[in-house]
C-alpha positions as CSV (number, residue, x, y, z in Angstrom):
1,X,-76.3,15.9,-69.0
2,X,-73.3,14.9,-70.6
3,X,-71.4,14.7,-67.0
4,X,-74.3,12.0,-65.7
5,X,-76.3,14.3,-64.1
6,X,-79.8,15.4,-64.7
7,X,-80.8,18.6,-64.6
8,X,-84.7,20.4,-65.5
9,X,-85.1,22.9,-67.7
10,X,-87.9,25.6,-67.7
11,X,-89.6,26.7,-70.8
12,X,-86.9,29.4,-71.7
13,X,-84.9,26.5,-72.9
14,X,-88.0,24.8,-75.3
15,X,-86.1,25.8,-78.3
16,X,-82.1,26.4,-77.6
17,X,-79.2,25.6,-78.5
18,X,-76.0,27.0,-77.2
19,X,-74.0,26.1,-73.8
20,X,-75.5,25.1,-70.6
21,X,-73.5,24.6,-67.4
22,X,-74.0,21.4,-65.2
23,X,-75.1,22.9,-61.4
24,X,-73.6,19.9,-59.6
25,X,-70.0,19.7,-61.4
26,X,-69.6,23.3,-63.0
27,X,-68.9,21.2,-66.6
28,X,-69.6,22.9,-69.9
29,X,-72.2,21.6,-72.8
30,X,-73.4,22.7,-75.6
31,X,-77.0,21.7,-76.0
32,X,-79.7,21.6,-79.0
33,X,-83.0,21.1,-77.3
34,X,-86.2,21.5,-80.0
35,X,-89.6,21.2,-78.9
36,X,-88.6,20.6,-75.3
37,X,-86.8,17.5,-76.4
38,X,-82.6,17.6,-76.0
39,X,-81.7,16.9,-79.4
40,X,-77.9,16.7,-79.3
41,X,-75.3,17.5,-76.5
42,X,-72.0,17.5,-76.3
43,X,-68.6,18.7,-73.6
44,X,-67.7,22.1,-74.7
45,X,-63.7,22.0,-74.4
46,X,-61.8,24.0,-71.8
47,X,-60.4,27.4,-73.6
48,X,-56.6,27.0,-73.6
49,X,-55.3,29.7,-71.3
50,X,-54.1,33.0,-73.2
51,X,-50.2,33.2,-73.7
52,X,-50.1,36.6,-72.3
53,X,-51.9,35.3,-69.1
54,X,-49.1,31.9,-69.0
55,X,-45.9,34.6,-69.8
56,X,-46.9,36.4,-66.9
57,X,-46.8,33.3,-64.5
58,X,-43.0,32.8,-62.8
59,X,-41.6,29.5,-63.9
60,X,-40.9,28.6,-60.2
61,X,-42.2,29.7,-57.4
62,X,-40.5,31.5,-54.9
């Protein structure tokens, strides 16, 4: 994987493409696998957090 880790796929993922999740670390890739060969990967970005969710946080604790 993109992290350094190896990971097995079954035959589900022969012919995906989409995001896969590292077991070991938790990290995020997006994966093309054709022909049960991994064609392309990539890190998927962390989602910014919503504002809604950050205006709702105090500034300071306490």
């Amino acid at each position: 994987m993109y992290c350094g880790h190896s990971i097995e796929l079954s035959e589900a993922y022969h012919d995906y493409q989409g995001p896969l999740r590292c077991a070991v670390c938790k990290s995020l890739m997006t994966v093309r696998v054709e022909e049960g060969q991994l064609r392309s990967m990539e890190a998927t970005p962390k989602a910014p957090a919503p504002a809604a969710a950050l205006k709702a946080r105090p500034a300071h604790p306490g």
